[in-house]
NUVO-837530 format. One record per residue: residue number from 1; residue in one letter; x negated, y, z negated of N, C-alpha, C in turn. Coordinates in Angstrom, 1 decimal. Layout:
residues N
  nr rest     nu     nv     nw    cau    cav    caw     cu     cv     cw
 NUM    A      X      Y      Z      X      Y      Z      X      Y      Z
...
END
This chain:
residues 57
  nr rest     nu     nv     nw    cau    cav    caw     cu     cv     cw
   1    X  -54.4  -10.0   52.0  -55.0  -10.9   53.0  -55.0  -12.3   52.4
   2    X  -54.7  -13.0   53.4  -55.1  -14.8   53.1  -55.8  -14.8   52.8
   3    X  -56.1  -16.0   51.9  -57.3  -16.6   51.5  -57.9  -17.7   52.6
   4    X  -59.1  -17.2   53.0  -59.6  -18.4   54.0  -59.4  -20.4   53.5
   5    X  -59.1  -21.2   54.3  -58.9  -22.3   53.7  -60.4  -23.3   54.4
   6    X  -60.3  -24.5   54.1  -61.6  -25.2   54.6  -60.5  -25.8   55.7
   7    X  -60.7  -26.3   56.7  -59.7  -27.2   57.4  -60.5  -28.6   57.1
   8    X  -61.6  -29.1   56.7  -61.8  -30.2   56.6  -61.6  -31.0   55.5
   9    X  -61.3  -30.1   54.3  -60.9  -30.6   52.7  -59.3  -30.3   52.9
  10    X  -58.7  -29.7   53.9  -57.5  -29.9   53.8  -56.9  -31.7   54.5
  11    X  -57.9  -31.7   55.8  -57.7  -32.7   56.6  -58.2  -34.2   55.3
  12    X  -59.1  -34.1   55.0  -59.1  -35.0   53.7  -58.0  -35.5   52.4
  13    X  -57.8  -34.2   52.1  -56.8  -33.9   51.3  -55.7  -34.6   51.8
  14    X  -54.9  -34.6   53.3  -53.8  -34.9   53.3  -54.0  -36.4   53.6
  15    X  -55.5  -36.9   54.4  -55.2  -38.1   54.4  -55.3  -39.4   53.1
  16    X  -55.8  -38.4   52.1  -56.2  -39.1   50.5  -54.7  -39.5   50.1
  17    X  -53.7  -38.3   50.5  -52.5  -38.3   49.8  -51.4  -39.4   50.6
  18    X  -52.0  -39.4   52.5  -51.4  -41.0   52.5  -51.4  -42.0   52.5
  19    X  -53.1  -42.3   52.4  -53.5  -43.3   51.4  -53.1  -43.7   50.0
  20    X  -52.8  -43.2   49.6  -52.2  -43.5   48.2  -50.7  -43.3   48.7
  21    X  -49.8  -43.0   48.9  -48.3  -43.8   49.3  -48.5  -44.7   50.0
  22    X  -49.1  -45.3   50.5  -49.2  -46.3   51.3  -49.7  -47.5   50.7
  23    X  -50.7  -47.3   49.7  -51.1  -48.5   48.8  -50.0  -48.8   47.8
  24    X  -48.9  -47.3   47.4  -48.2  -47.3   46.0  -47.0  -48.6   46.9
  25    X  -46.5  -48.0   48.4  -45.8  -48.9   49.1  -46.1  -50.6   48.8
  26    X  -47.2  -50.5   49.6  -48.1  -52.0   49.8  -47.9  -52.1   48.2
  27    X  -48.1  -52.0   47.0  -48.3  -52.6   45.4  -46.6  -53.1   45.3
  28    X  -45.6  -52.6   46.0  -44.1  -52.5   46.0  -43.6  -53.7   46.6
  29    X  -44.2  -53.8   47.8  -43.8  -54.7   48.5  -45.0  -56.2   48.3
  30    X  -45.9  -56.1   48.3  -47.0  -57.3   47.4  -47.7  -57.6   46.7
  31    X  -46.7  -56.7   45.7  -47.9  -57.0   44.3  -46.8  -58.1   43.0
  32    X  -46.0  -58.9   44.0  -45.2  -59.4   43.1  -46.0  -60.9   42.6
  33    X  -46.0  -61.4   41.6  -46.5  -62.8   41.2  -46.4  -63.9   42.2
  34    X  -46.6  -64.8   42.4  -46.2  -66.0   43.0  -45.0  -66.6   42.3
  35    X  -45.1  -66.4   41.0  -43.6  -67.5   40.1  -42.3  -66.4   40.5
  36    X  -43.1  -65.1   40.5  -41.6  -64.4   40.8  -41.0  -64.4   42.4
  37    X  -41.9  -64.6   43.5  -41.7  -64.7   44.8  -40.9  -66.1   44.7
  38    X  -41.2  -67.0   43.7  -40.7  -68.6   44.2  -39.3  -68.7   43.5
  39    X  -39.1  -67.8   42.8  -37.9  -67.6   41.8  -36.9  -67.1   42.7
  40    X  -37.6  -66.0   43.2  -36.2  -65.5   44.0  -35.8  -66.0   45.3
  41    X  -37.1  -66.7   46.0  -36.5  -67.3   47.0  -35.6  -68.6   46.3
  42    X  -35.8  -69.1   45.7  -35.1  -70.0   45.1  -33.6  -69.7   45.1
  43    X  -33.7  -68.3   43.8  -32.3  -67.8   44.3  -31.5  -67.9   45.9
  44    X  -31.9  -67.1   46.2  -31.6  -67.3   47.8  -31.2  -68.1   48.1
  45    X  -32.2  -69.1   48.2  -31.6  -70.7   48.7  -30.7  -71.2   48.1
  46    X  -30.3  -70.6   46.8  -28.6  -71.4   45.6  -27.8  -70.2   46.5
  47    X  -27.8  -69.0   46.3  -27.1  -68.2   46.8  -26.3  -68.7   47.9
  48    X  -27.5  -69.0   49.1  -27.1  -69.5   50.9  -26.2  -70.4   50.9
  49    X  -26.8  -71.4   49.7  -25.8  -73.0   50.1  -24.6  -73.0   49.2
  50    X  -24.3  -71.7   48.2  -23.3  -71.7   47.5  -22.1  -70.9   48.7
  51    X  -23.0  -70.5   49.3  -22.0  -69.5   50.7  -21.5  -70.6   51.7
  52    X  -22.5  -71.3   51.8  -22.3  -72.7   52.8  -21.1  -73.1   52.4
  53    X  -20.5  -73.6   51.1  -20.5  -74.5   50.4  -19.2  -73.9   50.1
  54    X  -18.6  -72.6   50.5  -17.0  -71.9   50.3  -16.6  -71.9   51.7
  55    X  -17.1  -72.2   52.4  -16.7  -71.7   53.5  -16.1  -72.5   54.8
  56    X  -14.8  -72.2   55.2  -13.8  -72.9   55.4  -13.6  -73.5   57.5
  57    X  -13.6  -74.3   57.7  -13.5  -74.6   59.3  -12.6  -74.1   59.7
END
């Protein structure tokens, strides 16, 4: 026979576990510095105008 389960420590349980992907997400997507955000947009911006800048009428 099964073992009886709680349904409310399971309902807990699963929402603890999407709380936590969701912050590990969120730390992925905004946990980057400011110098490093301005860095890469920077890149970017050489990147765009070096694309600009090959490109033929």
């Amino acid at each position: 026979m099964a073992e009886p389960i709680n349904l409310n420590k399971a309902r807990k349980a699963r929402e603890k576990a999407q709380a936590k992907a969701a912050a590990a997400e969120n730390r992925v997507r905004f946990g980057r510095p400011k110098t490093e955000k301005v860095a890469s947009k920077l890149e970017a911006e050489r990147a765009r105008r070096e694309l600009e800048g090959k490109k033929r009428d």
